[in-house]
NUVEXPA-759580 format. One line per 10 residues: their letters; for each residue x, y, z of C-alpha. Coordinates in steps of 0.25 Angstrom, whole numbers. Example, Ala and Ser with C-alpha at 12.3 -4.5 7.8 and 13.67 -1.06 7.14 Angstrom:
<nodes>
as = 49:-18:31 ~ 55:-4:29;
</nodes>
This chain:
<nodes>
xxxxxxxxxx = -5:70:-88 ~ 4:59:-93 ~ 8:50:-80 ~ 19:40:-81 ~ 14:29:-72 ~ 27:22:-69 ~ 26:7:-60 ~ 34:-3:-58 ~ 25:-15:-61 ~ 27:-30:-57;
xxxxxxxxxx = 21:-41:-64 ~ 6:-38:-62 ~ 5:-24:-65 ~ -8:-22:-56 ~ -2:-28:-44 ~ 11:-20:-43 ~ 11:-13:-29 ~ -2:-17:-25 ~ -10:-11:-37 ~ -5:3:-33;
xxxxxxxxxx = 3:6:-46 ~ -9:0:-56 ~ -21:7:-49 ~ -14:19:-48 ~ -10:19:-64 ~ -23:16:-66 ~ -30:27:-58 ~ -21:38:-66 ~ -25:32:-78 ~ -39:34:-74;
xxxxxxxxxx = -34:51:-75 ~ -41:57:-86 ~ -29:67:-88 ~ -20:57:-85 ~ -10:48:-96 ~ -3:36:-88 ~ 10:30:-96 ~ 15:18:-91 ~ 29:18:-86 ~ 30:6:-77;
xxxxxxxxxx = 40:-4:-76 ~ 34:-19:-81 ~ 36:-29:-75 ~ 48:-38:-82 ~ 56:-50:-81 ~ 65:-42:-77 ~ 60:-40:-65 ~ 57:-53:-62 ~ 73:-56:-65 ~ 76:-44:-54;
xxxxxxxxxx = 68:-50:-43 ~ 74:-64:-43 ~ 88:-56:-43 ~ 82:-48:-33 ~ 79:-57:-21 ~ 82:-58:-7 ~ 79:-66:4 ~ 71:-58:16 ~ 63:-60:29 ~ 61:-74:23;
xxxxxxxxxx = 56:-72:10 ~ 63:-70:-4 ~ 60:-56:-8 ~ 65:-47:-20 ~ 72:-34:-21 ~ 72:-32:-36 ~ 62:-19:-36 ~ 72:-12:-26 ~ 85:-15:-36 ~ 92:-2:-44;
xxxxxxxxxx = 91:-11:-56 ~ 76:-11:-56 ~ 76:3:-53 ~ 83:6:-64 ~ 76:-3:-72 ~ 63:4:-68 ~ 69:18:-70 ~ 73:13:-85 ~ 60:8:-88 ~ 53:21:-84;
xxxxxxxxxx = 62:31:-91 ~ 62:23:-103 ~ 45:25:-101 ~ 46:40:-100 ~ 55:41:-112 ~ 44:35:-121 ~ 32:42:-113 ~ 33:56:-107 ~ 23:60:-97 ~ 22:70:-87;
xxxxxxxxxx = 24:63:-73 ~ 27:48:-69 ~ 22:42:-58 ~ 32:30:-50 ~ 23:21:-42 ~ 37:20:-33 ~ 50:26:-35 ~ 53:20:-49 ~ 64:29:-55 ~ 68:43:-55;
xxxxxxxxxx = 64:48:-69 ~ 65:63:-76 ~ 50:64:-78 ~ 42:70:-67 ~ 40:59:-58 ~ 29:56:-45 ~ 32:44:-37 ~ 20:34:-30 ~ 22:28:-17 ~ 20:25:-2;
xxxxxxxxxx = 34:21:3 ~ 48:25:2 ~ 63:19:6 ~ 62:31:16 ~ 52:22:24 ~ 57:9:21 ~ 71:14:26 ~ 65:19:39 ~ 60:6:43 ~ 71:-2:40;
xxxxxxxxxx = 80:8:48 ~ 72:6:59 ~ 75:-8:59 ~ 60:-14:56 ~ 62:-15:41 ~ 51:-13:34 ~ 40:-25:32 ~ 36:-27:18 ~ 51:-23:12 ~ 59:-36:18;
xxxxxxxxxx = 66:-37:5 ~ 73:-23:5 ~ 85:-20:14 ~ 89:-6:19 ~ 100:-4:9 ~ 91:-5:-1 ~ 81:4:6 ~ 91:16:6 ~ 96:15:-8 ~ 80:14:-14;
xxxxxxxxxx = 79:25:-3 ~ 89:34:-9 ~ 84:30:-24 ~ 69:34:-19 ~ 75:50:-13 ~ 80:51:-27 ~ 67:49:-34 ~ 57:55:-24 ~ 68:68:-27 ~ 66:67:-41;
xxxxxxxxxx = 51:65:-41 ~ 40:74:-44 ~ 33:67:-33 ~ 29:57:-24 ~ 15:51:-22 ~ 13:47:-8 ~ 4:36:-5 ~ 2:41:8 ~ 4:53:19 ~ 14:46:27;
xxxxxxxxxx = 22:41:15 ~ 24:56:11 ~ 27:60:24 ~ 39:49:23 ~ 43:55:7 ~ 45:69:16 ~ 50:64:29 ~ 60:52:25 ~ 61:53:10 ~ 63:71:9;
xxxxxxxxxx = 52:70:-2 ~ 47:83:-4 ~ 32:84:1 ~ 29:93:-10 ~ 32:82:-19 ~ 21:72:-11 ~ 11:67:-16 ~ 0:61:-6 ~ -9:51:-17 ~ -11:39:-8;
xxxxxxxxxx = -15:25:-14 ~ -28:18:-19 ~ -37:8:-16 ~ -35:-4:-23 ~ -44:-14:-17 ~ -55:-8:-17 ~ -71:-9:-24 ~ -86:-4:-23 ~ -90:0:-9 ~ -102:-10:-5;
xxxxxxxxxx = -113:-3:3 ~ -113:-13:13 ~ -96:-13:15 ~ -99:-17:30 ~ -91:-30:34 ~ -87:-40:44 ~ -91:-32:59 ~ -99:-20:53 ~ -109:-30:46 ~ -111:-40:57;
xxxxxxxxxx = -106:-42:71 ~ -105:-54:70 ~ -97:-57:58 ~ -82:-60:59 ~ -73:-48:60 ~ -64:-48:48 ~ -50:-41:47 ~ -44:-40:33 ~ -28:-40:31 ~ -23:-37:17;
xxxxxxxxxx = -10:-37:12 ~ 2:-45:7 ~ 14:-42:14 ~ 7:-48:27 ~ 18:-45:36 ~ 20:-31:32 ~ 6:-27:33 ~ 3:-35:49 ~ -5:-46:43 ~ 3:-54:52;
xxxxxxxxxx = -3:-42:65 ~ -17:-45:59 ~ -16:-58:61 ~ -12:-59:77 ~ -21:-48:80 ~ -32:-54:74 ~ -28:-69:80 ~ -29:-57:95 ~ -43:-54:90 ~ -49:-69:88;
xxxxxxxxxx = -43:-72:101 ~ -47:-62:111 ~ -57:-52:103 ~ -63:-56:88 ~ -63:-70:87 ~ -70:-71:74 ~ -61:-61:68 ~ -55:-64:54 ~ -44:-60:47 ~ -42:-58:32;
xxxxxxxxxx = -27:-59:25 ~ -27:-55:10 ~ -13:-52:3 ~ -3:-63:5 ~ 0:-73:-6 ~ -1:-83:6 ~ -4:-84:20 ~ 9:-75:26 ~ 11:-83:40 ~ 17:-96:43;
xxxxxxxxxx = 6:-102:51 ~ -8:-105:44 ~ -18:-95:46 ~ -26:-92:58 ~ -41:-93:59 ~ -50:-81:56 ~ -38:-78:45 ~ -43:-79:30 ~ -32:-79:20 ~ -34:-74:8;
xxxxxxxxxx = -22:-72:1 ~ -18:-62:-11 ~ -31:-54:-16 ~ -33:-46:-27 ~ -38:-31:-23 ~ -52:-35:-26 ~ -54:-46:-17 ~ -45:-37:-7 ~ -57:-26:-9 ~ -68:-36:-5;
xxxxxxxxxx = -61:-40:5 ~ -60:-26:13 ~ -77:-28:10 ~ -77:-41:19 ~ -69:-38:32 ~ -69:-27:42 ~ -56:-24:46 ~ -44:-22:37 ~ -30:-24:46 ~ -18:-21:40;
xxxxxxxxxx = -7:-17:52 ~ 3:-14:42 ~ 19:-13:46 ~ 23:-8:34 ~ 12:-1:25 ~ 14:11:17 ~ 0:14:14 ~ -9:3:13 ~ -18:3:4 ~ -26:-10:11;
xxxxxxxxxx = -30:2:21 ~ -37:11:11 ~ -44:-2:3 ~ -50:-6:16 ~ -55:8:20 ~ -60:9:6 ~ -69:-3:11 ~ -75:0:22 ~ -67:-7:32 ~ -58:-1:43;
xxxxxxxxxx = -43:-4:44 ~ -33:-6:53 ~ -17:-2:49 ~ -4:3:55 ~ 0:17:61 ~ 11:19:51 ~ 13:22:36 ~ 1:28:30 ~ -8:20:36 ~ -13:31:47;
xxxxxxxxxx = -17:39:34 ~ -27:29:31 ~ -32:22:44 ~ -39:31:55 ~ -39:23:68 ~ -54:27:74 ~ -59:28:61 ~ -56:17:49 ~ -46:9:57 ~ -35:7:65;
xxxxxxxxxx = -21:7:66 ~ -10:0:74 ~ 5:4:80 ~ 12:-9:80 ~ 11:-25:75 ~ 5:-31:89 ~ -6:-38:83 ~ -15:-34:98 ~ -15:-18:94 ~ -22:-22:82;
xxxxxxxxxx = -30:-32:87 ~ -37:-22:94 ~ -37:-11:83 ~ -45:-20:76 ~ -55:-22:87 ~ -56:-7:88 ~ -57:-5:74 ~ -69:-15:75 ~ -76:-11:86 ~ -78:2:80;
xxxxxxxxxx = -90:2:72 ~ -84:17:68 ~ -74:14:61 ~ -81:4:52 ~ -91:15:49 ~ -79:27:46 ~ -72:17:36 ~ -85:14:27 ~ -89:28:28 ~ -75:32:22;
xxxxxxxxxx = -72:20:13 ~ -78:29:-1 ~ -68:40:6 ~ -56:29:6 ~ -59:25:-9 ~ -59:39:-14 ~ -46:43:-6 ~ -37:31:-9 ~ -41:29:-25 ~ -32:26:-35;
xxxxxxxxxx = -39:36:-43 ~ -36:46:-32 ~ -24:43:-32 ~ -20:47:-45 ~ -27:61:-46 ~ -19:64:-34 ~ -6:60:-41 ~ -12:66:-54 ~ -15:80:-46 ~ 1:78:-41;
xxxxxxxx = 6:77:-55 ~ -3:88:-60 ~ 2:97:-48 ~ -11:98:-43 ~ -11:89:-32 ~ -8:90:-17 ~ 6:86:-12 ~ 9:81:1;
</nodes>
């Protein structure tokens, strides 16, 4: 099978959308009966030209719209049927709606202007996508329709977000492909993968934030809820920030906070070894692959009751989720969460389970079983 693999890369290949596109290329080149041709679209000065022409003041920071433009998109849409004239192959897969091409076509993601349109009609906007305005919304909305339409399919990275293709989007469900995402901060199991509480009472409790849209992701509710815990309830509890370029908050930070910057997903790996708790109260989160990193580490989470994260935290069993931003409701989920010396267990029990799940590897023979009409449609 000959797969066109087509990405729109930015300057470091490798780090484009958070190491999705790459690991995934690389597990389907892993495929024995699998041929990958390379159709991305390089990074080019060009690019750099279009986002200082593309720039725009919003919520107090300078912000650019260039990957949202028509130009780019035709740009993109030339570079790929340029690709195919050059190499036939037999499917393509689009990490994201790229271009509407004539060769059969399946499309990756875990979001769509359906969902992003919601929000900003209900008047909350949607945290993470300040730079983007509602007009725009609609007319990539319209864009998107044409493609899904034209697709052979659509690989879902998640449950919910196929049931939004269906509801909001009028996607097909026979065109649906559930395939999920993979771990990318992740390594060896150690035997003793006990940490913080579970190793001795008397160590500190350590929480563990990671991401680098702070706001979007709560880091900002982590922070008051754990300020509520030192106060009335843990007083040695710490808090670990990994994922912004730079402290996010105007004031310095508070003790019992270690801030650690950006990580490479190594270092982020060791760092699911060394805490206890992985809090991540997410108001915008498609997936969240953090989630699914930390469960492959043994340690229990705690997210939100929206998006896909209910497909992958179990209150009760490996976490806990919350309903709103008061920083006291997850104050005291954590406490649950820690005081129940089941739920630590559950998660190191099923942590070989998570890694075998939500694998790159996996991933792509779900996609390959999909192109090869073998596999299961949503």
């Amino acid at each position: 099978m000959r797969i066109g693999f087509a990405c729109a890369w930015e300057k470091v290949p490798e780090q484009t959308w958070s190491n999705i596109p790459w690991r995934l290329r690389r597990a389907l080149q892993r495929r024995e009966d699998v041929t990958v041709i390379d159709l991305g679209v390089q990074y080019s000065a060009l690019q750099t030209l279009l986002k200082y022409t593309h720039v725009v003041y919003r919520q107090g920071r300078w912000r650019t719209t260039y990957y949202w433009s028509p130009y780019y998109d035709r740009m993109v849409q030339k570079k790929l049927r340029a690709s195919l004239l050059k190499t036939p192959v037999d499917a393509v897969i689009q990490v994201g709606d790229l271009a509407h091409l004539d060769e059969p076509y399946y499309i990756y993601q875990d979001l769509s202007f359906d969902v992003l349109a919601r929000f900003y009609e209900r008047g909350r906007g949607v945290p993470g996508f300040e730079e983007i305005d509602l007009e725009t919304i609609k007319r990539r909305r319209d864009r998107q329709h044409k493609i899904y339409e034209s697709a052979t399919g659509v690989f879902a990275m998640s449950k919910w977000f196929a049931n939004t293709l269906v509801e909001w989007s009028g996607v097909s469900p026979d065109k649906i492909t559930v395939v999920y995402a993979g771990l990318n901060s992740v390594g060896a199991i150690k035997e003793n993968a006990v940490s913080g509480v579970a190793a001795t009472k008397n160590a500190p409790v350590k929480l563990l934030f990671v991401g680098h849209d702070f706001f979007r992701k709560g880091g900002d509710i982590v922070l008051k809820a754990m300020a509520l815990l030192r106060r009335d309830r843990l007083p040695n509890v710490q808090l670990t920030i990994a994922g912004p370029d730079r402290w996010p908050l105007p004031t310095g930070i508070p003790e019992g906070v270690v801030f650690l910057g950006k990580r490479t997903p190594p270092e982020i790996g060791q760092l699911f070894y060394e805490h206890d708790l992985f809090v991540m109260p997410s108001r915008f989160e498609a997936f969240g692959i953090g989630f699914i990193e930390a469960l492959a580490h043994g340690i229990p989470v705690i997210g939100r009751s929206a998006f896909a994260m209910p497909e992958v935290i179990q209150p009760g069993k490996n976490g806990a989720l919350v309903r709103t931003d008061d920083p006291e409701e997850l104050a005291s989920a954590i406490m649950v969460v820690l005081n129940n010396p089941t739920i630590r267990r559950y998660t190191l029990q099923t942590m070989q389970d998570v890694r075998a799940q939500y694998s790159w590897d996996t991933v792509a023979e779900r996609m390959k079983a999909r192109m090869a009409n073998r596999g299961e449609i949503f």
